[in-house]
N, C-alpha and C positions, 0 to 999 in steps of 0.2 A: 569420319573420325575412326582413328583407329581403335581394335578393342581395348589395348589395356590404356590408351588416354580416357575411354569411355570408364575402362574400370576406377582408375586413379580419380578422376571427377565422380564417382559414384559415393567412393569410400572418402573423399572430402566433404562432397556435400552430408552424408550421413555424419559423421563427425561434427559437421558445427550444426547440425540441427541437437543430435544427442545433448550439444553444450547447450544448445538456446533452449531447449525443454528444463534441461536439470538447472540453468537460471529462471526459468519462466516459474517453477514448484516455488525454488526459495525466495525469489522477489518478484511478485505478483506485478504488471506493469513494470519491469526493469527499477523498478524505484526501491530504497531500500526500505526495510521492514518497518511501518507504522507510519510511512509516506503518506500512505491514500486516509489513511483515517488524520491524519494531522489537517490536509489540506481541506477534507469534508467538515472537518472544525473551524476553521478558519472562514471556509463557507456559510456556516450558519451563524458563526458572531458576526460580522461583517453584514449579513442580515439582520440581525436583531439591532445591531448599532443607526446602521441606517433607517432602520422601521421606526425606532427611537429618535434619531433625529428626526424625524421627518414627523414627530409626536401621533405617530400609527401608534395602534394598540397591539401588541405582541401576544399571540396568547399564550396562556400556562401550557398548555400542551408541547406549544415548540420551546419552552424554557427548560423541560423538564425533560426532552430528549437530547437540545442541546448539553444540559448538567449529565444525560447518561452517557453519550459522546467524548464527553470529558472524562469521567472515568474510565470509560472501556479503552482510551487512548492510555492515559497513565496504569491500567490496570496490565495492558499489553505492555506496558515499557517493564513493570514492577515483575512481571509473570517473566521476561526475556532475563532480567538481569539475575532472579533468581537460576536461573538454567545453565546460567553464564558462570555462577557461584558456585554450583553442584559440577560444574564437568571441570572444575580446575580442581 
C-alpha cells in the first residue's frame, strides 16, 4: 500500500472512532438516554408480576428497589427536561 492510501485510511479510521467515543460519552450502549434504566424496570416488574403469579412471596426488599428504580427513571426524565428548559 501506498503511503498516502496508508495516510487517508489512518485519518478515516481516526475520524469515526473520534465519532464513536463522542456517541459512546452521550449515549451509553448506543441506545438513547434513560434506555438502560427503562429496560432494568421493565426487568424487575416482569419479575415481581410473574413471582406473583406464580403466588412466590416477593420480598420488601425488591419492592422497595424496584419503587427506587422507578423514581431514579422518572427523576432522570424530570432532571433532562429541566436542562432542556434552561438552554432554550
Amino acid at each position: 500500500m501506498s503511503n498516502l492510501k496508508k495516510m487517508v485510511l489512518t485519518k478515516v479510521i481516526n475520524k469515526l472512532l473520534t465519532i464513536l467515543v463522542k456517541k459512546m460519552i452521550n449515549e451509553p450502549l448506543f441506545l438513547p438516554k434513560g434506555s438502560v434504566r427503562a429496560i432494568l424496570i421493565l426487568g424487575l416488574t416482569a419479575y415481581i408480576i410473574i413471582s406473583l403469579y406464580n403466588e412466590k412471596v416477593v420480598h420488601e426488599m425488591v419492592i422497595t428497589i424496584w419503587a427506587g428504580m422507578i423514581g431514579w427513571y422518572y427523576g432522570g426524565k424530570l432532571n433532562n427536561n429541566k436542562n432542556k428548559e434552561n438552554e432554550q
